[in-house]
C-alpha distance (Angstrom), angle and dihedral (degrees) to the residues before:
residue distance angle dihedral
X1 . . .
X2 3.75 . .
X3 3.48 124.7 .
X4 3.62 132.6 -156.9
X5 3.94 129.7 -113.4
X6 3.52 112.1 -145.8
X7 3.92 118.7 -85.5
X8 4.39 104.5 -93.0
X9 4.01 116.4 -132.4
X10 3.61 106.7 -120.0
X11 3.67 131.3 -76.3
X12 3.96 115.0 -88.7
X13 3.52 130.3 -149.6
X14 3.90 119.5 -90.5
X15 3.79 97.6 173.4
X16 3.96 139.0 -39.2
X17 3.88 126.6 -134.1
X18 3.59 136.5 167.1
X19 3.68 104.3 -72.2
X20 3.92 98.8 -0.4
X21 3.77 136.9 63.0
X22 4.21 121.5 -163.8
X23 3.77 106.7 -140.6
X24 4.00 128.0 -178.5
X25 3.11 124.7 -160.4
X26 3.97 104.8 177.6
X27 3.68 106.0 143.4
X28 3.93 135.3 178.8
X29 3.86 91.4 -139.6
X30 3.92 77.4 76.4
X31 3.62 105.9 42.6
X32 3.77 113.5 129.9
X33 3.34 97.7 37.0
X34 3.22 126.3 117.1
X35 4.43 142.7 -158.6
X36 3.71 83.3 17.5
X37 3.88 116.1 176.6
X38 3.96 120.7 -164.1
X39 3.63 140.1 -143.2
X40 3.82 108.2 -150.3
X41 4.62 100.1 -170.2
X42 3.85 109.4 -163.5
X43 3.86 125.1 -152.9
X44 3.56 117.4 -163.1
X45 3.84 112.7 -145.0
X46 3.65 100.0 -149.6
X47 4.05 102.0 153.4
X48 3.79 119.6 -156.6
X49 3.80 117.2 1.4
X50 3.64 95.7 -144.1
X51 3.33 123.2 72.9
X52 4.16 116.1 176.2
X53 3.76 90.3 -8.1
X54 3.84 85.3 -70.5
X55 4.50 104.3 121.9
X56 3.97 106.3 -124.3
X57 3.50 118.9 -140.8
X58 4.17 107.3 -145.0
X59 3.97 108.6 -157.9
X60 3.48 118.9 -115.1
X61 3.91 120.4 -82.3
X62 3.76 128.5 -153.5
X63 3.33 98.0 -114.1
X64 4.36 98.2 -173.9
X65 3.62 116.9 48.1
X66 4.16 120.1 -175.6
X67 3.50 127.8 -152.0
X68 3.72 151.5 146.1
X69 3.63 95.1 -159.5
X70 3.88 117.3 95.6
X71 4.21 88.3 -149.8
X72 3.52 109.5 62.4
X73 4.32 140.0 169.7
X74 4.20 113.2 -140.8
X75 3.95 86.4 -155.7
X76 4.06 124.2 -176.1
X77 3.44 94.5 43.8
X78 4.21 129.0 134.3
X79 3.64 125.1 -73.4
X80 3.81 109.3 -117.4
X81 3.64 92.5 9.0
X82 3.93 136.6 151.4
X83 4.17 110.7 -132.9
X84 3.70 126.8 169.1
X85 4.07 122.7 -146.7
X86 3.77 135.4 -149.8
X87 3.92 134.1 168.8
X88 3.48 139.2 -158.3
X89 3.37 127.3 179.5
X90 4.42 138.2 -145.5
X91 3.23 144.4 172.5
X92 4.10 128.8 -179.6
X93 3.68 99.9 -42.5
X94 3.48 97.5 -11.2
X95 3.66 136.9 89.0
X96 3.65 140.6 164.2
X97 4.17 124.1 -127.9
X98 3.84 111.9 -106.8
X99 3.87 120.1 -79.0
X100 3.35 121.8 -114.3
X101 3.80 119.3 -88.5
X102 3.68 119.9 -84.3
X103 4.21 113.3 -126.6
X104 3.58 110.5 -101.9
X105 4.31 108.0 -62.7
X106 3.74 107.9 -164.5
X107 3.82 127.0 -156.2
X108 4.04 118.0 -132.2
């Protein structure tokens, strides 16, 4: 028998650098709970992948990130680049349905 956490509000924005971006994703909907683990799913935004008919090769994102921290850095990500952020968290038999997706967060 699983049961269901309650559905997280999206991650906000902490802070955004050059190749990292601080997210937090501490949310009421969840408080009470305890050991919680979470599932941080990262969508690139990269827009058309040709650019002057020349094919552009985008470099490979992480797209799965575990943690049990409710702070945490994306790092090795694109300079000046559009990514979008959702959450979802578990715990033994439990787990939550994905957040919503974050608007676009770009890196400097």
């Amino acid at each position: 028998y699983e049961k269901t956490l309650p559905k997280p509000a999206a991650p906000r924005l902490g802070e955004a650098g050059w190749q990292t971006i601080q997210l937090r994703f501490d949310t009421t909907e969840l408080d009470g709970h305890r050991d919680l683990r979470y599932i941080l799913e990262v969508e690139p935004q990269w827009g058309p992948q040709e650019r002057n008919n020349v094919f552009v090769v985008f470099p490979y994102t992480i797209k799965y990130h575990y943690t049990n921290q409710t702070t945490y850095y994306v790092e090795d990500l694109e300079p000046n680049t559009g990514y979008k952020f959702r959450v979802m968290a578990k715990k033994l038999n439990e787990s939550s349905p994905y957040s919503n997706w974050t608007d676009v967060i770009f890196t400097t």
